[in-house]
C-alpha positions as CSV (number, residue, x, y, z in Angstrom):
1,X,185.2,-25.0,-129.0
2,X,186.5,-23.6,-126.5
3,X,187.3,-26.9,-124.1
4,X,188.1,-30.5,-125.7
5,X,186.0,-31.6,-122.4
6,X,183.0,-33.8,-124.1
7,X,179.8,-31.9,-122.0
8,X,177.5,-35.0,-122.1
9,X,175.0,-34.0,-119.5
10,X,174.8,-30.8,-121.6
11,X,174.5,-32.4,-124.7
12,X,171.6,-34.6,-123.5
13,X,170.2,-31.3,-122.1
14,X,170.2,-29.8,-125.7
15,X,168.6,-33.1,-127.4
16,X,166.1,-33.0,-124.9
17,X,164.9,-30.0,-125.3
18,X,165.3,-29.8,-128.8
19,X,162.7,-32.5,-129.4
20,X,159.9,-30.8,-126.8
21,X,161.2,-27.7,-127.7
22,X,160.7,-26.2,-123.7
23,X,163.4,-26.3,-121.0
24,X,160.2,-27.4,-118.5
25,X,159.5,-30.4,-120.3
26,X,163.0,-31.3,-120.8
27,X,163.4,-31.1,-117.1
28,X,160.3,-33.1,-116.3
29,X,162.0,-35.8,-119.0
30,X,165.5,-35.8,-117.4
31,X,164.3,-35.2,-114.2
32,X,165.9,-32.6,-113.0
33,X,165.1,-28.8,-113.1
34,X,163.9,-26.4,-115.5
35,X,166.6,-23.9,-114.1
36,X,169.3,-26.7,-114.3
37,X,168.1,-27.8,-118.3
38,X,168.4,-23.5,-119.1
39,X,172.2,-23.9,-117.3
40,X,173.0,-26.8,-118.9
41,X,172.4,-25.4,-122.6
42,X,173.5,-22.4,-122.3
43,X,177.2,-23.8,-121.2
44,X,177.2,-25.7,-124.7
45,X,176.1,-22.4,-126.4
46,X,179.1,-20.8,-124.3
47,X,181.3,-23.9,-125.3
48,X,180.6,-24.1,-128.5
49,X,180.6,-20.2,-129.1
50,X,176.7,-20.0,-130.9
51,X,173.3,-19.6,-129.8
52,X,171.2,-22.7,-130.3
53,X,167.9,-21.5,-129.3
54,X,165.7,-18.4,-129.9
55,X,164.1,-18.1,-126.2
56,X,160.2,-17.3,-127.4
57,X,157.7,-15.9,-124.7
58,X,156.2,-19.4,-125.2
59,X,158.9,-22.4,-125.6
60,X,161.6,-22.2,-127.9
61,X,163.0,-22.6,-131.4
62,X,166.1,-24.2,-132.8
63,X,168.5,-21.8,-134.3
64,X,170.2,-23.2,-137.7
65,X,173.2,-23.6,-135.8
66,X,170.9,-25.4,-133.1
67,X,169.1,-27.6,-136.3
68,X,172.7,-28.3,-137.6
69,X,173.9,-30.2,-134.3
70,X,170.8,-31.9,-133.2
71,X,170.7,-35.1,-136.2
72,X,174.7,-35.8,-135.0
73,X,173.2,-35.7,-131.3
74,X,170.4,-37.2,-131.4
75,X,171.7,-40.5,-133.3
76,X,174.4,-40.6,-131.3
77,X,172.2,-41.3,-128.0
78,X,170.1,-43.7,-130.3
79,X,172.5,-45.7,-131.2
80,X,173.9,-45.3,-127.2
81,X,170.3,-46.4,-126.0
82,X,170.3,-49.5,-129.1
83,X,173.0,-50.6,-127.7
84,X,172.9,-50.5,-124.3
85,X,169.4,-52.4,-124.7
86,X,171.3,-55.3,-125.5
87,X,172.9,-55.9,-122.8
88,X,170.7,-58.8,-121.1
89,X,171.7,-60.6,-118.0
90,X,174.9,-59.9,-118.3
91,X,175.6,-60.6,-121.8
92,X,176.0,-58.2,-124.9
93,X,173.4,-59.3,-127.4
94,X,175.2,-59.4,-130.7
95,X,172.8,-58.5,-133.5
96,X,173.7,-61.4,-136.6
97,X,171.7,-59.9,-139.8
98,X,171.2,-62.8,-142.7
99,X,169.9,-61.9,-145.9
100,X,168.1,-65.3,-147.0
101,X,166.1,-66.5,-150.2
102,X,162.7,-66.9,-149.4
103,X,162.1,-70.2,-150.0
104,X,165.2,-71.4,-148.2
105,X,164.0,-69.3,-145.3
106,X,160.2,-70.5,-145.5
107,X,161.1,-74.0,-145.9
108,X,164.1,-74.7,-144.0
109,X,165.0,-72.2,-141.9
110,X,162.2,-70.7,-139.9
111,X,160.7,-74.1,-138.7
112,X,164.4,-74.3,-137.0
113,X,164.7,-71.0,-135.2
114,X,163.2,-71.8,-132.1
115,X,165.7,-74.6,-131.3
116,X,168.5,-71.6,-132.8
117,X,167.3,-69.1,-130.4
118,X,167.1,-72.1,-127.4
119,X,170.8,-72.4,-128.1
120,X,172.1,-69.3,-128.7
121,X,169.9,-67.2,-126.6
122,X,172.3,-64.3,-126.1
123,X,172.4,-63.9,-130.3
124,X,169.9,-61.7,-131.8
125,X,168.8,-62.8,-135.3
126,X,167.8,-60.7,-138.0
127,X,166.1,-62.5,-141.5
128,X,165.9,-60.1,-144.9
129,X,164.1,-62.4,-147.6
130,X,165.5,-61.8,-151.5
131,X,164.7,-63.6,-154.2
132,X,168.1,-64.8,-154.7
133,X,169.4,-60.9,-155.7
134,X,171.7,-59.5,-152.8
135,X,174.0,-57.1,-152.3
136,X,175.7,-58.3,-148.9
137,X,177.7,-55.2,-149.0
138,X,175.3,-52.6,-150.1
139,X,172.6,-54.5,-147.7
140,X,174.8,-54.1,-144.8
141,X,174.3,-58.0,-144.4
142,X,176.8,-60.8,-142.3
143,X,175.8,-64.1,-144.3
144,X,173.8,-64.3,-147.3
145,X,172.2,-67.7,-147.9
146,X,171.6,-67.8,-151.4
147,X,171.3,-70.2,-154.5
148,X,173.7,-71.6,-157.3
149,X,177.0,-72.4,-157.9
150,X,178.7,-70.3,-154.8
151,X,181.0,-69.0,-156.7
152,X,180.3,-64.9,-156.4
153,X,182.9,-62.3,-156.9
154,X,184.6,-60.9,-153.4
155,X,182.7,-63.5,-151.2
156,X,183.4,-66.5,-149.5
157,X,180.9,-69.8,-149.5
158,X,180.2,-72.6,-147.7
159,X,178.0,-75.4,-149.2
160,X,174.9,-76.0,-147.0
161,X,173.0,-78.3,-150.0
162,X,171.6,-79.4,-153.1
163,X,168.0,-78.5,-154.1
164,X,166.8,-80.5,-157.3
165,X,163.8,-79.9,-158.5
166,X,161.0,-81.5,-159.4
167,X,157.3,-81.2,-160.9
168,X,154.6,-80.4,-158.4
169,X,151.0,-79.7,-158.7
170,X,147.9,-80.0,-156.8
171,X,146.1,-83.3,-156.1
172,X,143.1,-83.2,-158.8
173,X,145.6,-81.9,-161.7
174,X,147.9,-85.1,-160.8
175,X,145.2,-87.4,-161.3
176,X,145.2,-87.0,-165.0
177,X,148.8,-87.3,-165.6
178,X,150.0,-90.8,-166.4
179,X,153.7,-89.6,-167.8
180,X,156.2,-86.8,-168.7
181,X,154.7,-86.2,-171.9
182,X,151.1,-85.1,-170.4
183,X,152.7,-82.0,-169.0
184,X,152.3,-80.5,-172.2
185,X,148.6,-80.4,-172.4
186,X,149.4,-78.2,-168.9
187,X,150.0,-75.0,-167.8
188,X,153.5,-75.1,-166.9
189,X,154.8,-72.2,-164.1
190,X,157.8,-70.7,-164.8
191,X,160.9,-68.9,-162.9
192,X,163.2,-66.3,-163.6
193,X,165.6,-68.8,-164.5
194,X,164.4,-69.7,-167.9
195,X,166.2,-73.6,-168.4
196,X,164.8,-75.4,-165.6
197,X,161.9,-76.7,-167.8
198,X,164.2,-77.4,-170.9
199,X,166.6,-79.3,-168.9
200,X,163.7,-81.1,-167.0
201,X,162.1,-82.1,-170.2
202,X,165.5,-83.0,-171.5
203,X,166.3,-85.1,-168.3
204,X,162.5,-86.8,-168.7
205,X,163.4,-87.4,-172.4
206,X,161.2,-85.6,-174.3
207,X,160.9,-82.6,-176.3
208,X,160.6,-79.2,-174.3
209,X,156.7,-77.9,-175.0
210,X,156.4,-74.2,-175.6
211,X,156.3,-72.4,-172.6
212,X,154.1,-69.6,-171.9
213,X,153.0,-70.1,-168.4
214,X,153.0,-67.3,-166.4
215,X,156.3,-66.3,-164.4
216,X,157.5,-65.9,-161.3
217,X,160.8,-64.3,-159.4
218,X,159.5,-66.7,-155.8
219,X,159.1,-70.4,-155.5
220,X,156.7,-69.8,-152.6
221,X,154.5,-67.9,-155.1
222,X,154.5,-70.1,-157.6
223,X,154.0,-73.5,-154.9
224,X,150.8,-71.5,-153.7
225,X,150.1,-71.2,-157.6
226,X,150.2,-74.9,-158.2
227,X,148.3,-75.5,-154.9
228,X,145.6,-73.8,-155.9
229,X,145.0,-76.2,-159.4
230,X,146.6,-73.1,-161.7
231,X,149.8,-75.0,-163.3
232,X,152.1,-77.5,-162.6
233,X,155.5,-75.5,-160.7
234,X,159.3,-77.2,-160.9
235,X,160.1,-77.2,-157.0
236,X,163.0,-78.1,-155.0
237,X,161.2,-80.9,-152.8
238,X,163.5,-80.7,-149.8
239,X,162.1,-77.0,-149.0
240,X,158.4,-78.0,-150.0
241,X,157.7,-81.3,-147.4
242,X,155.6,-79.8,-145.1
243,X,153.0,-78.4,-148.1
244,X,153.7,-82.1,-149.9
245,X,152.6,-84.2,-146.3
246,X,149.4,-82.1,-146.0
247,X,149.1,-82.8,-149.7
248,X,148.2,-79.5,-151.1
249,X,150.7,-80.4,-153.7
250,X,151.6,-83.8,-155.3
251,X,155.1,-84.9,-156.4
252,X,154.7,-86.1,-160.3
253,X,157.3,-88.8,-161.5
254,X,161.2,-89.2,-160.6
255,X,162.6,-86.8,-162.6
256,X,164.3,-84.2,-161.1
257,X,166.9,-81.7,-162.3
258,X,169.9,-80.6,-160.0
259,X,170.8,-76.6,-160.9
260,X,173.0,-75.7,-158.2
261,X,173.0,-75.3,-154.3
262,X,172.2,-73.5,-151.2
263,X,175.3,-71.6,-149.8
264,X,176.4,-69.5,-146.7
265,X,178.1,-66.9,-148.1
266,X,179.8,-64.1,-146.4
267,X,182.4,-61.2,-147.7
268,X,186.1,-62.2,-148.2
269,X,187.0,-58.9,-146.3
270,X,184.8,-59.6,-143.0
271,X,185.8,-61.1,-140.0
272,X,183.6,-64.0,-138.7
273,X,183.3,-62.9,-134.7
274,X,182.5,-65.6,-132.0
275,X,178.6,-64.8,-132.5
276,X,178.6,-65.7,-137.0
277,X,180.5,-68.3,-136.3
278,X,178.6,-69.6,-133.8
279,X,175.4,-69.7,-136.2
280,X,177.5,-70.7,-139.3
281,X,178.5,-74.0,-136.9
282,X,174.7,-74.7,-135.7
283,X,173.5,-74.2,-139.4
284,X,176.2,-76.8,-140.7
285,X,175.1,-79.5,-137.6
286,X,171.5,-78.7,-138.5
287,X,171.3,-80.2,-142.0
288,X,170.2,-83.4,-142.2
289,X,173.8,-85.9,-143.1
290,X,171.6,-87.0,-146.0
291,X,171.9,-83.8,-147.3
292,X,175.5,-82.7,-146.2
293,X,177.8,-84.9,-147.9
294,X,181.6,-84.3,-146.2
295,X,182.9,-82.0,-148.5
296,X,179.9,-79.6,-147.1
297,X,182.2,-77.5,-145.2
298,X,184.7,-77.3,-147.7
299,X,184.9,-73.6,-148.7
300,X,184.4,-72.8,-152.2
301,X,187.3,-71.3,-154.2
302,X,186.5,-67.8,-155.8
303,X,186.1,-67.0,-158.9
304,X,185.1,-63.6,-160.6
305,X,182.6,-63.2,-163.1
């Protein structure tokens, strides 16, 4: 180049008619002249020391040197425009992205996001629903909210809390089941997680059926499942009320099986700005105190697997 002077008005004359590949219509975009677009773009040819265009009889075509520049440019005054849009009386809209397991984020979270957004208006939100398998690096993610024992290699993890699960089904199914032991003349639904039925039948105090009940990788699949009178689901019941009080599904016995928790998890590398910390505070105040005992805040100690 042959000036370290950035030429941003000729820059966004290039992008401009790059995409409507005519100096006209690039004038009739930035409102100014056709004459003024051609000037414009030919002192960034001149700067730059290439030709960026092929002037055709009708419009124009982007040289390779021309196709080279115009990704950079044109993301640059995306990501310009992005964030300039967030700017909203007077505040700067930080954008907060949470990966989240579905069922935590079906069942907990989203009935809670109006009162989230009514307190933290000037915080914009963004869910990603996993099955429980995140990458909060590779995912470009600030929090993860995920399940188990919150101990995960590089991260940090707050306890939010404990999800034990028990056996759910659909009205007419529960009618016929008088104890533990009728469950295996059922279908029984089955996660990823292979041991939730052995434990459960262990906790109940019988001997574990054989299990070969179809499988699922989402609670919210399999509760749907059990709604619908296909098999009897292990559930955590905490994430399932509202479906239990319009009784599409039925609570059977008291047995119930604790596996791990729900945790706020975040890298060990990142720095919590104002606008995480802010939602990692209302999240913590929003849990019932039933279900946050004190040590809920207590960050986990890490351990690699």
């Amino acid at each position: 180049m042959k000036s370290s002077h950035l030429p941003l008005n000729a820059l966004r004359a290039f992008e401009a008619s790059a995409r409507q590949l005519s100096f006209t219509r690039a004038g009739l975009e930035l409102r100014v002249t056709q004459a003024a677009v051609s000037h414009q773009v030919k002192s960034l040819e001149e700067t730059l020391g290439v030709q960026l265009f092929r002037r055709l009889p009708r419009g124009l075509a982007l040289t390779d040197e021309g196709q080279a520049l115009l990704p950079a440019i044109a993301e640059s005054f995306d990501r310009i425009r992005a964030t300039i849009e967030r700017f909203e009386d007077g505040y700067f809209r930080e954008v907060i992205t949470v990966g989240v397991v579905g069922t935590f984020a079906t069942g907990w979270l989203l009935p809670r996001l109006k009162a989230f957004e009514a307190a933290h208006p000037h915080i914009d939100l963004r869910l990603m629903t996993n099955n429980n398998r995140v990458d909060i690096a590779g995912e470009g993610l600030d929090f993860a909210i995920r399940f188990g024992d919150g101990l995960w290699h590089g991260t940090e993890a707050t306890r939010l809390f404990a999800a034990p699960l028990s056996a759910f089904c659909a009205p007419n199914i529960a009618r016929r089941l008088r104890k533990p032991s009728d469950l295996k003349r059922e279908v029984l639904l089955r996660s990823y997680r292979p041991d939730e039925w052995p434990r459960w039948f262990t906790a109940a105090g019988i001997a574990t059926p054989r299990l070969t009940g179809p499988m699922f990788d989402s609670s919210i699949i399999m509760a749907e499942v059990a709604a619908r009178g296909a098999g009897v689901a292990l559930l955590p019941a905490m994430l399932f009320s509202h479906e239990e009080q319009q009784r599409r599904i039925v609570r059977l016995f008291k047995t119930e099986i604790a596996l791990g928790d729900y945790w706020l998890t975040w890298l060990h590398s990142k720095r919590l700005s104002p606008a995480l910390l802010a939602f990692k505070a209302w999240l913590l105040d929003a849990i019932p105190a039933h279900a946050a005992p004190q040590s809920v805040a207590r960050t986990a100690k890490r351990a690699a697997r």
